[in-house]
DSSP file (Angstrom, degrees, kcal/mol; ACC not computed):
  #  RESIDUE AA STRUCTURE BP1 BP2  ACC     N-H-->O    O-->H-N    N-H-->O    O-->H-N    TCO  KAPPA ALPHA  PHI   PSI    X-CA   Y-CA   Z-CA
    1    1 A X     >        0   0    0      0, 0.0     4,-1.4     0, 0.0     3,-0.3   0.000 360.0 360.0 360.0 -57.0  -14.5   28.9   74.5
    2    2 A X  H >>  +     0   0    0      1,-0.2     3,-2.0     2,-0.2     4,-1.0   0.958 360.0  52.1  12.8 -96.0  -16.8   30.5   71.8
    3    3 A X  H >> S+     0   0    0      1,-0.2     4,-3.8     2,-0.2     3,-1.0   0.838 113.1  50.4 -42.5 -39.6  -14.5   30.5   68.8
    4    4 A X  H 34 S+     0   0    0     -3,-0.3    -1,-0.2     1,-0.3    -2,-0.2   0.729 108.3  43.7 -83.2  -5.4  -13.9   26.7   69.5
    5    5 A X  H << S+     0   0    0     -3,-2.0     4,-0.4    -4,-1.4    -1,-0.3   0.653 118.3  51.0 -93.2   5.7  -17.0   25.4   69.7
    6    6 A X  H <X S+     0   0    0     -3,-1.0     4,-0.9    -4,-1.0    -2,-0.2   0.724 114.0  44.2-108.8 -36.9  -17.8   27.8   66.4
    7    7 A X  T  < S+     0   0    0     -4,-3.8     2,-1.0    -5,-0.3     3,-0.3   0.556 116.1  49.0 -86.0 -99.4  -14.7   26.5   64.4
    8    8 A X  T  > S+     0   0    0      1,-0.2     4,-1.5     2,-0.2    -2,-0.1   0.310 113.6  43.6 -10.9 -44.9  -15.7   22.7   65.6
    9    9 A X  H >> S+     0   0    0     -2,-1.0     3,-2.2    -4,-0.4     4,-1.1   0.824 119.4  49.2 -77.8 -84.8  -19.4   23.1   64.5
   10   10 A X  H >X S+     0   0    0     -4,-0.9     4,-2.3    -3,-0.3     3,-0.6   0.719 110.7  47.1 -12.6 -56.3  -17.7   24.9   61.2
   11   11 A X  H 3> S+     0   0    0     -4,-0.3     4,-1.7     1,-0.3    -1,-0.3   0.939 113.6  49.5 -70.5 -32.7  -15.2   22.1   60.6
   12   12 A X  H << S+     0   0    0     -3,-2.2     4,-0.4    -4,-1.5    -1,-0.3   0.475 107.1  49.4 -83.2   2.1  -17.8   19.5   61.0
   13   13 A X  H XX S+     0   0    0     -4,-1.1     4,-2.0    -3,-0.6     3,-0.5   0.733 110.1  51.3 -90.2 -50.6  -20.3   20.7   58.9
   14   14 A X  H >X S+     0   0    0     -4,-2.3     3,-1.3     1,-0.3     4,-1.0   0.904 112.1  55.1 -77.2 -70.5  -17.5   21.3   55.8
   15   15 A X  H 3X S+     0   0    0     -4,-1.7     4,-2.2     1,-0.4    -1,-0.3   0.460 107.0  44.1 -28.4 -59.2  -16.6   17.7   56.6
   16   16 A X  H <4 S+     0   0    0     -3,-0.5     4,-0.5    -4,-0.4    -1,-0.4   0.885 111.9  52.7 -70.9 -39.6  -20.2   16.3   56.1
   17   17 A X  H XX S+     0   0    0     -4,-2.0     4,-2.8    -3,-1.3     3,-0.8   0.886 116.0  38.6 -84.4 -41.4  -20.8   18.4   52.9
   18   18 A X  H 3X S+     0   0    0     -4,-1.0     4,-2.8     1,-0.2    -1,-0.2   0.953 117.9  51.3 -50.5 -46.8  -17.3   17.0   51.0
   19   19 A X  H 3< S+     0   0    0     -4,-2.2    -2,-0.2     2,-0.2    -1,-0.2   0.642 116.2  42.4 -75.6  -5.0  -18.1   13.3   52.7
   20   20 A X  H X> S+     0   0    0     -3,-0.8     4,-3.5    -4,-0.5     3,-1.3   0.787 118.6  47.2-101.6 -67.6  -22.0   13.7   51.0
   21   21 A X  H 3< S+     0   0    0     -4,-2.8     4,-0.4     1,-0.3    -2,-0.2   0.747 112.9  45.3 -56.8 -20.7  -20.4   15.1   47.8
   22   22 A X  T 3< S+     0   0    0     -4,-2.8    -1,-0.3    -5,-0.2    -3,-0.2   0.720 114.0  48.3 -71.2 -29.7  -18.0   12.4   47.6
   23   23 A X  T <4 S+     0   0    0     -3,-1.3    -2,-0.2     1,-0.2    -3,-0.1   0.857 117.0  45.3 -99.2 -43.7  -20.7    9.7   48.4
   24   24 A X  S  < S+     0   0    0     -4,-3.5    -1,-0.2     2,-0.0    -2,-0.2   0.663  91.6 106.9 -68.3 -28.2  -22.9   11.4   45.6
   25   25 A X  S    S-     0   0    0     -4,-0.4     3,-0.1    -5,-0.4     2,-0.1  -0.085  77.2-102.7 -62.8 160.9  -19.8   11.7   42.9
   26   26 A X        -     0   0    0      1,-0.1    13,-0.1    14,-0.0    -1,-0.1  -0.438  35.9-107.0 -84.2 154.9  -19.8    9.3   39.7
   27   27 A X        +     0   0    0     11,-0.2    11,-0.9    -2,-0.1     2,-0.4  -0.215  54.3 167.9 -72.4 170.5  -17.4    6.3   39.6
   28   28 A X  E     -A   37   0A   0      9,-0.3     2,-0.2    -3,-0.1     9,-0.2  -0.995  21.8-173.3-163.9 152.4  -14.9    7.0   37.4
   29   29 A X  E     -A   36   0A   0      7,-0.7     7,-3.1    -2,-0.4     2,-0.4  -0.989  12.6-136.3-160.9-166.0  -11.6    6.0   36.2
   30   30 A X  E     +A   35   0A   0     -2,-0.2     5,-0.2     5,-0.2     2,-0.2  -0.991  19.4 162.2-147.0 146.4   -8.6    6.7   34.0
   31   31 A X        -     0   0    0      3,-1.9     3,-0.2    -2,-0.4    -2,-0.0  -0.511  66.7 -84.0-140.5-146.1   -6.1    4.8   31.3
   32   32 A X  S    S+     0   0    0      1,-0.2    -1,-0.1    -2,-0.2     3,-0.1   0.880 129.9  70.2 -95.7 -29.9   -3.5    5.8   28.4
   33   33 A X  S    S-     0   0    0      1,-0.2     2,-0.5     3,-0.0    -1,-0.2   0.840 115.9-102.6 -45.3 -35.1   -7.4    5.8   26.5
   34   34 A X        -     0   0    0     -3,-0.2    -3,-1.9     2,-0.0     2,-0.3  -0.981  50.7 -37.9 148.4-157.5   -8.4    8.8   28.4
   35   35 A X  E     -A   30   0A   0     -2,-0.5     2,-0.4    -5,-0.2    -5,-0.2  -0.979  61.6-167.6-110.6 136.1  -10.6   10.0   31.6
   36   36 A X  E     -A   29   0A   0     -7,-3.1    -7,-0.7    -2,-0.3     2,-0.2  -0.781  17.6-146.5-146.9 104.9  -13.5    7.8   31.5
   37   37 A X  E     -A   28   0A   0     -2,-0.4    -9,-0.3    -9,-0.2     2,-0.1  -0.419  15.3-146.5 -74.2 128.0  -17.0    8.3   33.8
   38   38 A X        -     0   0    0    -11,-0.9     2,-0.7    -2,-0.2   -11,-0.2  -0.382  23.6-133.5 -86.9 149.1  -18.5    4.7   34.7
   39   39 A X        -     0   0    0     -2,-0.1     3,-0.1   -13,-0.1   -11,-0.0  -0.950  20.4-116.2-131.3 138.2  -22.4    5.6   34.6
   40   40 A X        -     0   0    0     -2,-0.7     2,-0.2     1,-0.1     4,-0.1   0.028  30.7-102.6 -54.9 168.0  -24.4    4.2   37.9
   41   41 A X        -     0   0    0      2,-0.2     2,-0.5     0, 0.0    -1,-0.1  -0.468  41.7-115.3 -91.5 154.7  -27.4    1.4   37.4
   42   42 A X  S    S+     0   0    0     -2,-0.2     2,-0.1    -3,-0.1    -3,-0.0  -0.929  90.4  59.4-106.4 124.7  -30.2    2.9   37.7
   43   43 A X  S    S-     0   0    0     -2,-0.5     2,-0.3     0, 0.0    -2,-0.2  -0.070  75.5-147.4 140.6 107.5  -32.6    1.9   40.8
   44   44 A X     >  -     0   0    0     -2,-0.1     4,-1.6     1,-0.1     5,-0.2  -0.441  14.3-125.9 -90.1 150.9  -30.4    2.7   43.9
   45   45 A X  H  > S+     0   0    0     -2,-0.3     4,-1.1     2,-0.2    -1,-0.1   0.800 111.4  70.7 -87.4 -12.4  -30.6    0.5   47.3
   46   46 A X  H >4 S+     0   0    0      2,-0.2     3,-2.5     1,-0.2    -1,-0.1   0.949 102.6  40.5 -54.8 -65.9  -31.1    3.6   49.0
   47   47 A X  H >> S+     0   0    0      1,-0.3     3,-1.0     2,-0.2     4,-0.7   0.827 111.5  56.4 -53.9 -28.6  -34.7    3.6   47.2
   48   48 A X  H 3< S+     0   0    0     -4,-1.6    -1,-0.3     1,-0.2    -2,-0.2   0.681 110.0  44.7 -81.2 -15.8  -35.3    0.0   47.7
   49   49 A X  T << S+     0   0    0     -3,-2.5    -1,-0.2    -4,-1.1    -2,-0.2   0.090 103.5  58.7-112.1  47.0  -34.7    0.4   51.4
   50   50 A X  T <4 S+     0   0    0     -3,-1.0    -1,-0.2     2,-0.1    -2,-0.2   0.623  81.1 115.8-118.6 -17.3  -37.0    3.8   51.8
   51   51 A X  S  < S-     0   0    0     -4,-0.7     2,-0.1     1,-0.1     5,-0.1  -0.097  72.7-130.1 -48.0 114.8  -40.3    1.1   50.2
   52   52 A X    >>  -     0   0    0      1,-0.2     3,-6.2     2,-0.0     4,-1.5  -0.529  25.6-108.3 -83.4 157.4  -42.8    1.0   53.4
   53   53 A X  T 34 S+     0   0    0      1,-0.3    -1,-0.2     2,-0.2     5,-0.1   0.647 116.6  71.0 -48.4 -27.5  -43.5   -2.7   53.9
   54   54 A X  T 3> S+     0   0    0      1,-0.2     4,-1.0     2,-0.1    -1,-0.3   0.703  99.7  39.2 -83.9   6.1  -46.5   -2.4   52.8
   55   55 A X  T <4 S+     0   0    0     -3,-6.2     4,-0.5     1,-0.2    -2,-0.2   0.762 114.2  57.5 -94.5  -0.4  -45.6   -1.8   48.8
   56   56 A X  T  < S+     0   0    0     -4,-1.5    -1,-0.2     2,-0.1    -3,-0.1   0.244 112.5  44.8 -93.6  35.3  -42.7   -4.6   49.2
   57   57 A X  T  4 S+     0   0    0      2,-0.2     3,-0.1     0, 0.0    -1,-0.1   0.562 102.8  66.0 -89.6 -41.3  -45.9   -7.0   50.4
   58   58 A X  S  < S-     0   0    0     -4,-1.0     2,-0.1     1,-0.2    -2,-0.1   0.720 101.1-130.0 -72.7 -11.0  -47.9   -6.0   47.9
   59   59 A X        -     0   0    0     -4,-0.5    -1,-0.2     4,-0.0     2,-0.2  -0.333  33.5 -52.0  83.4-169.2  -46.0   -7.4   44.8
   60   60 A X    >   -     0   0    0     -2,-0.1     3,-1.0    -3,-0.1     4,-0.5  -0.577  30.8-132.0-100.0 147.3  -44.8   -6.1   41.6
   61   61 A X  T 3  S+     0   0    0      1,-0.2    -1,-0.1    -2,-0.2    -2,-0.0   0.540  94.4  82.6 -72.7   4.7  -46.6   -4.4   39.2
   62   62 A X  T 3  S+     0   0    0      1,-0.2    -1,-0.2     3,-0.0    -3,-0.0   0.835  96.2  53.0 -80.6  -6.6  -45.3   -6.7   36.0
   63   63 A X  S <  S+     0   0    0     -3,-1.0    -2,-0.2     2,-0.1    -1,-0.2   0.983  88.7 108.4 -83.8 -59.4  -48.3   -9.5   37.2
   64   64 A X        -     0   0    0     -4,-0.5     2,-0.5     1,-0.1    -3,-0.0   0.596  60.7-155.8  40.7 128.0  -50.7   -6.4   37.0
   65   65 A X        -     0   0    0      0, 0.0    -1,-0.1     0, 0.0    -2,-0.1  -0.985  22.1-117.6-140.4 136.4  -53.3   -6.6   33.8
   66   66 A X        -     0   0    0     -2,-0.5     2,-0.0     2,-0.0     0, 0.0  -0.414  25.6-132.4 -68.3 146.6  -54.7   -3.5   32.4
   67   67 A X              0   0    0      1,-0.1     0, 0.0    -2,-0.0     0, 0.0  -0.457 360.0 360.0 -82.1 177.2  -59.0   -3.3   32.8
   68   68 A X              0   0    0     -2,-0.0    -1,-0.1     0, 0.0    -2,-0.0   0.588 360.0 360.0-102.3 360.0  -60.3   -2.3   29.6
């Protein structure tokens, strides 16, 4: 009973770390040109949805004016 619940937790742990590295890996693709890495935008939607409500309230900084 042991061993299976210790290869289960094992196999589901190597599961999450391939399905995390897969999620994390660069787009890519390949033609008779070569192998050819797509490079991501930068500003993820992950990061736009960790923003606590109050800095997406507050507005953007591009109205902003420097004091002197």
């Amino acid at each position: 009973m042991m061993l299976t619940i210790i290869l289960f937790t094992a196999t589901a742990t190597a599961l999450g770390i391939v399905a995390n590295s897969l999620r994390k890996a660069p787009e890519a693709y390949e033609d008779e040109g070569g192998f050819h890495i797509v490079s991501r935008a930068k500003g993820s939607a992950v990061l736009s949805r960790r923003k606590s409500r109050e800095q997406t309230q507050a507005g953007s900084l591009k109205g902003a004016r420097v004091h002197p």
